[in-house]
C-alpha positions as YAML, in Angstrom:
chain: A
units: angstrom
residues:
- id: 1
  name: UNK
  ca: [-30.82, 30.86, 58.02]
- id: 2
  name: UNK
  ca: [-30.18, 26.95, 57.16]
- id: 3
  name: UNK
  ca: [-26.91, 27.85, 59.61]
- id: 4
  name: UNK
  ca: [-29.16, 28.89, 62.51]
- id: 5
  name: UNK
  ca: [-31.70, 26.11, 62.33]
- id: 6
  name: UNK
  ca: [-28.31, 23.95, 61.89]
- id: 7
  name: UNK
  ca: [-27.11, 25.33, 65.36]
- id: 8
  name: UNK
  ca: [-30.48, 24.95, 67.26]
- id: 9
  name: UNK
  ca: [-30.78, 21.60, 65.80]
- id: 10
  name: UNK
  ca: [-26.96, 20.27, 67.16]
- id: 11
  name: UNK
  ca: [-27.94, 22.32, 70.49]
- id: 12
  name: UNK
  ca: [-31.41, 20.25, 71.05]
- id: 13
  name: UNK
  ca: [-29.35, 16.85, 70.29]
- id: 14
  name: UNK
  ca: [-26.49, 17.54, 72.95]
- id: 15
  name: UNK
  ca: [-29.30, 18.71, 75.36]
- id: 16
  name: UNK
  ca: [-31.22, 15.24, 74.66]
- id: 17
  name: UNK
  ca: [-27.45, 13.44, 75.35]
- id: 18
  name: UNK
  ca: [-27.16, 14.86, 78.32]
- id: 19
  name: UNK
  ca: [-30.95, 13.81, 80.06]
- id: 20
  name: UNK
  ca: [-30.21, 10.43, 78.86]
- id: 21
  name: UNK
  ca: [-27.15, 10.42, 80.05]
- id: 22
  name: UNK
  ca: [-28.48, 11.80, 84.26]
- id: 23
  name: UNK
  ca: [-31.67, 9.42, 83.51]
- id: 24
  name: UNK
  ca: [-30.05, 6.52, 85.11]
- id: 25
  name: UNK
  ca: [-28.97, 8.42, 88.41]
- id: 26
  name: UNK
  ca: [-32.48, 9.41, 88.81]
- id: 27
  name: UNK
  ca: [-33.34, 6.25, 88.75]
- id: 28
  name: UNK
  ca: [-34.30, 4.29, 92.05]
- id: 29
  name: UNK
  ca: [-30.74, 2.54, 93.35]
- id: 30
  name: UNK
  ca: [-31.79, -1.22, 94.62]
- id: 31
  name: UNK
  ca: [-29.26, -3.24, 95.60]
- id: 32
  name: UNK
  ca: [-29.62, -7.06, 93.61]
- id: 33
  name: UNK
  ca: [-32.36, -9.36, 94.74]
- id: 34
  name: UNK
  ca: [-30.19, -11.62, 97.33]
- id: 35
  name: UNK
  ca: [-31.14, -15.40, 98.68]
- id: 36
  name: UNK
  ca: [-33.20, -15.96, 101.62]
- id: 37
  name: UNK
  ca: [-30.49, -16.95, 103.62]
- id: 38
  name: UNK
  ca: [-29.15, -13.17, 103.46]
- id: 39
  name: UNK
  ca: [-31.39, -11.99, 105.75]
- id: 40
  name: UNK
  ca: [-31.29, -14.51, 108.51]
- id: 41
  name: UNK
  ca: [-30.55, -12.71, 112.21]
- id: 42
  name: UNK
  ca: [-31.16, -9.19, 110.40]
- id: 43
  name: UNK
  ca: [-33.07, -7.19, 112.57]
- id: 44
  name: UNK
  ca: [-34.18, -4.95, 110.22]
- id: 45
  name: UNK
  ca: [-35.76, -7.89, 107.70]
- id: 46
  name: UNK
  ca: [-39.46, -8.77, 108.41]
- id: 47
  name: UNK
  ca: [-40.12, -11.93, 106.61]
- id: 48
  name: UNK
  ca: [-43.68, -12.91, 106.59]
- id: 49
  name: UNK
  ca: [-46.57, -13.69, 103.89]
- id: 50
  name: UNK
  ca: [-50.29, -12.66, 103.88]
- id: 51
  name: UNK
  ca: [-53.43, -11.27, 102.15]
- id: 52
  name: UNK
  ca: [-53.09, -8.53, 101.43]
- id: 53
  name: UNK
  ca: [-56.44, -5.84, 102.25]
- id: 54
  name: UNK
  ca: [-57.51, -2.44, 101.00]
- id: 55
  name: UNK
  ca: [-55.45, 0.22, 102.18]
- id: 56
  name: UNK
  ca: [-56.15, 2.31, 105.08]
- id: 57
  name: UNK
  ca: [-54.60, 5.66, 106.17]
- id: 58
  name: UNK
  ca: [-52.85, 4.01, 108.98]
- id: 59
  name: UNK
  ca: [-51.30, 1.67, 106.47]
- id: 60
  name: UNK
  ca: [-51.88, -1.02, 104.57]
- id: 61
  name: UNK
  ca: [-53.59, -4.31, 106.60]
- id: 62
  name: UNK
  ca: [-51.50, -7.86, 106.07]
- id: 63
  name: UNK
  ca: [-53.75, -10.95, 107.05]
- id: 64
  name: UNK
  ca: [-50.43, -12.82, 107.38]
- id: 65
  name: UNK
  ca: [-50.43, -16.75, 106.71]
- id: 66
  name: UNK
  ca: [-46.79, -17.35, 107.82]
- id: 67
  name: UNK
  ca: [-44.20, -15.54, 109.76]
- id: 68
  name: UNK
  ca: [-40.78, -16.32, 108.70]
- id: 69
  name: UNK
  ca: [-38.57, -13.95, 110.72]
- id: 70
  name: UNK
  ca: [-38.58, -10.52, 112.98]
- id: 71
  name: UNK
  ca: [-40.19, -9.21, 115.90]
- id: 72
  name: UNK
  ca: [-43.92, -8.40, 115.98]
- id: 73
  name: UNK
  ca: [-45.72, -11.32, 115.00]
- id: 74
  name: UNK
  ca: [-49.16, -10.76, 114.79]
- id: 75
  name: UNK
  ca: [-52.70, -12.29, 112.84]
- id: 76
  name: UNK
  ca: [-52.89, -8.85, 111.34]
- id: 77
  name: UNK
  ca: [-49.83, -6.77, 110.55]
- id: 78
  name: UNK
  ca: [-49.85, -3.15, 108.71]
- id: 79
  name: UNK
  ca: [-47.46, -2.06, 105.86]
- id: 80
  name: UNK
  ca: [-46.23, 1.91, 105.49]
- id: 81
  name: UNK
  ca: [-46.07, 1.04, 101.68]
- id: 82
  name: UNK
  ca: [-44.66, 3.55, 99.13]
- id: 83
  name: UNK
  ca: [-46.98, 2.51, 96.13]
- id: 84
  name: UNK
  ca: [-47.08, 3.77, 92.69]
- id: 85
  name: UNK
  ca: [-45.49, 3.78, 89.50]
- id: 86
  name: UNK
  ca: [-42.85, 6.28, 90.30]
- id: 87
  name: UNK
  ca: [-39.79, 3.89, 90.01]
- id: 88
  name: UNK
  ca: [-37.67, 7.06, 90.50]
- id: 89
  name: UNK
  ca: [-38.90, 7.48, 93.90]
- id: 90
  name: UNK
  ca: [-38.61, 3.79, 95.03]
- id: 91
  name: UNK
  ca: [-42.60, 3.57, 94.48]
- id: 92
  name: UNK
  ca: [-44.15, 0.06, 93.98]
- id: 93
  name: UNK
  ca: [-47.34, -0.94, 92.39]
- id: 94
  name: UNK
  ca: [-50.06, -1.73, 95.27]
- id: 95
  name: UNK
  ca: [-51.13, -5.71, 95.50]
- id: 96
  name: UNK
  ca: [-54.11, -5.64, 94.63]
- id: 97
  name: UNK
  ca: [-56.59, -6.57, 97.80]
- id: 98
  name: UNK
  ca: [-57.20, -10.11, 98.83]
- id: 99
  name: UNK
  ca: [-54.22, -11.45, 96.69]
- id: 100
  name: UNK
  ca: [-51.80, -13.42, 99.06]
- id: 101
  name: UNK
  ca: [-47.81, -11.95, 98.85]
- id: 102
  name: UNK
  ca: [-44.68, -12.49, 100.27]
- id: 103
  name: UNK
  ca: [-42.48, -9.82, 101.86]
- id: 104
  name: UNK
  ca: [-38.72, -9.27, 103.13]
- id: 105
  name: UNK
  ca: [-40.20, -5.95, 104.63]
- id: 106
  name: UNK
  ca: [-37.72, -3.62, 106.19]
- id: 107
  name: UNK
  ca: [-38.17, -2.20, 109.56]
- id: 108
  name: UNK
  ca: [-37.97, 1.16, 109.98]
- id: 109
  name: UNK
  ca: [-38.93, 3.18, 113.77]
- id: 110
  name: UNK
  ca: [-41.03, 0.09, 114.33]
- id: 111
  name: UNK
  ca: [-42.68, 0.17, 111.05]
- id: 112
  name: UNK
  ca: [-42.89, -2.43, 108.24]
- id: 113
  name: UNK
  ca: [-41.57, -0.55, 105.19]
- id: 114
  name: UNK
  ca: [-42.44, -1.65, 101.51]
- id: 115
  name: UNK
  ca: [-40.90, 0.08, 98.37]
- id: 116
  name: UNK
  ca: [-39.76, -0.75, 95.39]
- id: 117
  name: UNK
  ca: [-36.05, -2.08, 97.13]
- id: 118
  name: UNK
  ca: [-37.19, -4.59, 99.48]
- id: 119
  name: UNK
  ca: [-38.40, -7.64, 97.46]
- id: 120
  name: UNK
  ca: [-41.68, -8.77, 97.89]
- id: 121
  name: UNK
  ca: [-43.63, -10.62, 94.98]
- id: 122
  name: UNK
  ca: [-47.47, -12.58, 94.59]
- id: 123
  name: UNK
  ca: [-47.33, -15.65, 95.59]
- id: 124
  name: UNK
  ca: [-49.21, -16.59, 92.51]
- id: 125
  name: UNK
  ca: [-46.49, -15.55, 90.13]
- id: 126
  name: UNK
  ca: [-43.19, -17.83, 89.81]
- id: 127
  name: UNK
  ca: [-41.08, -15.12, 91.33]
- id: 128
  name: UNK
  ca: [-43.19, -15.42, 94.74]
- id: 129
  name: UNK
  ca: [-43.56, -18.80, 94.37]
- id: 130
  name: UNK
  ca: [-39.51, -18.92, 94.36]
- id: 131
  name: UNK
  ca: [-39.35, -16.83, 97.26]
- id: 132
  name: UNK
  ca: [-41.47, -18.48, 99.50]
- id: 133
  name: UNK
  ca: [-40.07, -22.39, 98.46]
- id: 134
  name: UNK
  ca: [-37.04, -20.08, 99.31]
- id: 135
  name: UNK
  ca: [-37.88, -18.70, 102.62]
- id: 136
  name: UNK
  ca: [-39.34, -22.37, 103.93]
- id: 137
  name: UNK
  ca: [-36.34, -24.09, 102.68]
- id: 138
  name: UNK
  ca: [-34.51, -21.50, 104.77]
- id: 139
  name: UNK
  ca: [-36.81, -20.80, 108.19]
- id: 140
  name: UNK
  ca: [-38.72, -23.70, 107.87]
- id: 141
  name: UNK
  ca: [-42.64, -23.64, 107.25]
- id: 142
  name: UNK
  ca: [-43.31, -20.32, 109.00]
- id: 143
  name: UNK
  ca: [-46.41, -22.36, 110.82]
- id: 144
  name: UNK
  ca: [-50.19, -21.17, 111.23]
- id: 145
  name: UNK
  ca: [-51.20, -17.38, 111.10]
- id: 146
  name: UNK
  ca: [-49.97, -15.96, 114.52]
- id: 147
  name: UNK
  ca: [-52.72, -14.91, 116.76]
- id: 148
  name: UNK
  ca: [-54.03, -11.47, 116.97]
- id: 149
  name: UNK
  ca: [-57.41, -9.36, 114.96]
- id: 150
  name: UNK
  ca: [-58.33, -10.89, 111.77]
- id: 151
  name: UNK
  ca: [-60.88, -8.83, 110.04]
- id: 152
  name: UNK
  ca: [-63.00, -10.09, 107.39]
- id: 153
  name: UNK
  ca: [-60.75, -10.81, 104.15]
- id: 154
  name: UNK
  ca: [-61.15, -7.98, 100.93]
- id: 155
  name: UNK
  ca: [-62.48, -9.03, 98.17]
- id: 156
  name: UNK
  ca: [-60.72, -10.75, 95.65]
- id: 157
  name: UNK
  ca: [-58.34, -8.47, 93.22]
- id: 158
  name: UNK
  ca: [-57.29, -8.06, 89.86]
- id: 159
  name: UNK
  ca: [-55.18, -10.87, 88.82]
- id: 160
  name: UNK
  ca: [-51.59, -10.54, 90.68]
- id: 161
  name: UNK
  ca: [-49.19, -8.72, 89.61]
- id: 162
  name: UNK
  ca: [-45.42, -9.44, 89.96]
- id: 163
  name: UNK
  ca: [-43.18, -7.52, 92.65]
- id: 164
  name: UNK
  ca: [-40.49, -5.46, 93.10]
- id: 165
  name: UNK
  ca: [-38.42, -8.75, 91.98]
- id: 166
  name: UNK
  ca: [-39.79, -7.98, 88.68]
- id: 167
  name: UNK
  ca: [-39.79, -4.93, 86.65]
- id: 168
  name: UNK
  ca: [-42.06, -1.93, 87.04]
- id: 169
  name: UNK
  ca: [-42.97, 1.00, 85.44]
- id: 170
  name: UNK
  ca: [-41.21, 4.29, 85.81]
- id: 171
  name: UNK
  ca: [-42.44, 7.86, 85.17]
- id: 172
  name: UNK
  ca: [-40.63, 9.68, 83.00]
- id: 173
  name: UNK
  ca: [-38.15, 12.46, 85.17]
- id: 174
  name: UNK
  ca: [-39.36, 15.68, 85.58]
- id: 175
  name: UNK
  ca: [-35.98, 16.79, 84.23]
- id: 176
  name: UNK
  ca: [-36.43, 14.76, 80.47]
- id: 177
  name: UNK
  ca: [-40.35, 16.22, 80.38]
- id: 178
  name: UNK
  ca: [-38.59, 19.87, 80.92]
- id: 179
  name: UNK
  ca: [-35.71, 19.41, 78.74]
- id: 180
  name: UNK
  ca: [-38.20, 17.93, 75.55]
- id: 181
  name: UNK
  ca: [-40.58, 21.39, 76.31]
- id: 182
  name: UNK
  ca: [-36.82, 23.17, 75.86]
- id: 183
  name: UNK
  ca: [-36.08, 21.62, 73.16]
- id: 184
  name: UNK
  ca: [-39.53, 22.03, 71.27]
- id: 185
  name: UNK
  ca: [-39.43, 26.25, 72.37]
- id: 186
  name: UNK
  ca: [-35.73, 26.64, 70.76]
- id: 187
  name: UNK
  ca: [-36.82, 24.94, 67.42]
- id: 188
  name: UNK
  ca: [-39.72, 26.88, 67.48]
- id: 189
  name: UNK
  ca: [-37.91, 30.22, 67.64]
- id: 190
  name: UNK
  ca: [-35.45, 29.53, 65.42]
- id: 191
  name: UNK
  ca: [-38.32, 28.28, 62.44]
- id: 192
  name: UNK
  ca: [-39.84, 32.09, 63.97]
- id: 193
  name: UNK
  ca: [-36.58, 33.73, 63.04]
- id: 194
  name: UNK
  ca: [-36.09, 32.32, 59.78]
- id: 195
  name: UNK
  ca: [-39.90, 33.53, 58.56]
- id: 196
  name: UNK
  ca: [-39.25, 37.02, 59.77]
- id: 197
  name: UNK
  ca: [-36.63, 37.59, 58.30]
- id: 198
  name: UNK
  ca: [-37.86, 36.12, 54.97]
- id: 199
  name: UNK
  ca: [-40.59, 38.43, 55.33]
- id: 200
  name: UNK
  ca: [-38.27, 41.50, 55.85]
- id: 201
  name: UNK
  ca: [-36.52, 40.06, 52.54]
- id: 202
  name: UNK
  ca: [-39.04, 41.77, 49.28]
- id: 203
  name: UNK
  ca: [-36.62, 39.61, 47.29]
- id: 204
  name: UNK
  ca: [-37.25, 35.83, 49.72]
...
């Protein structure tokens, strides 16, 4: 019997080996956060900053304060952002409303795309503030707001957060949450095993 649970016991540690082994290619694959200057002529880099408002199901509204680079400068711009704490998935935490961010957006059939991979950070925090001394240093001041609808601002947030320059949470794969259940079950039946047997046993 101390053989068996012995057995079950090497099988659950190679099956643990191997999910933290596959854990990193589930992981979301961002390239490195690169300088300002990368981006310069890309069409598919929006550059901008703005307050950020409370999401909508059309996207989320940008009150942008300056526009650094890309076509569709507007007062008001909308985000397709893929927020939440799934790192996994390329999800990023949402900015909270009425804090003002900074975006390298990615454009994507004419939308502005946020995720976890294209950097974006509070201004408030020292990684935004590095990005936009970054991003003026490199298109110059971005100017005034660019015309166009300007709703009334959100309400002020929780204090800001830092962006996908930073680190964020990740859920835990499905794969790891099915291979722990696995590896609970087979310890299970082999402590089962052990006590029927003992029980069959008049002399145990």
């Amino acid at each position: 019997m101390i053989r068996l649970v012995a057995t079950v016991s090497s099988l659950a540690l190679v099956l643990v080996a191997y999910l933290a082994m596959a854990l990193p290619v589930a992981a979301c694959d961002c390239m490195a956060l690169e300088p300002m200057s990368a981006y310069v002529g890309s069409p598919e880099r929006v550059i901008f900053s703005g307050t950020v408002q409370a999401p909508e199901p059309n996207g989320t509204p940008v009150l942008v304060t300056r526009w650094f680079q890309g076509e569709g400068a507007a007062g008001l711009v909308r985000v397709q952002g893929e927020w939440g704490l799934g790192g996994a998935s390329c999800e990023t935490p949402l900015p909270p409303a009425g804090t003002e961010w900074i975006f390298v957006a990615s454009r994507f059939e004419d939308k502005l795309a946020v995720n976890l991979c294209t950097p974006h950070a509070a201004v408030g925090s020292d990684a935004g503030a590095a990005m936009l001394a970054d991003a003026i240093a490199t298109f110059g001041n971005g100017g005034g707001a660019p015309p166009g609808e300007s709703p009334p601002p959100a309400a002020p947030g929780v204090p800001a957060v830092e962006g996908a320059s930073g680190a964020a949470p990740v859920q835990l794969p499905v794969m790891l949450i099915i291979g722990l259940a696995a590896i609970v079950g087979l310890v299970g039946g082999a402590l089962l095993v052990v006590r029927s047997r003992r029980g069959e046993d008049p002399t145990a």
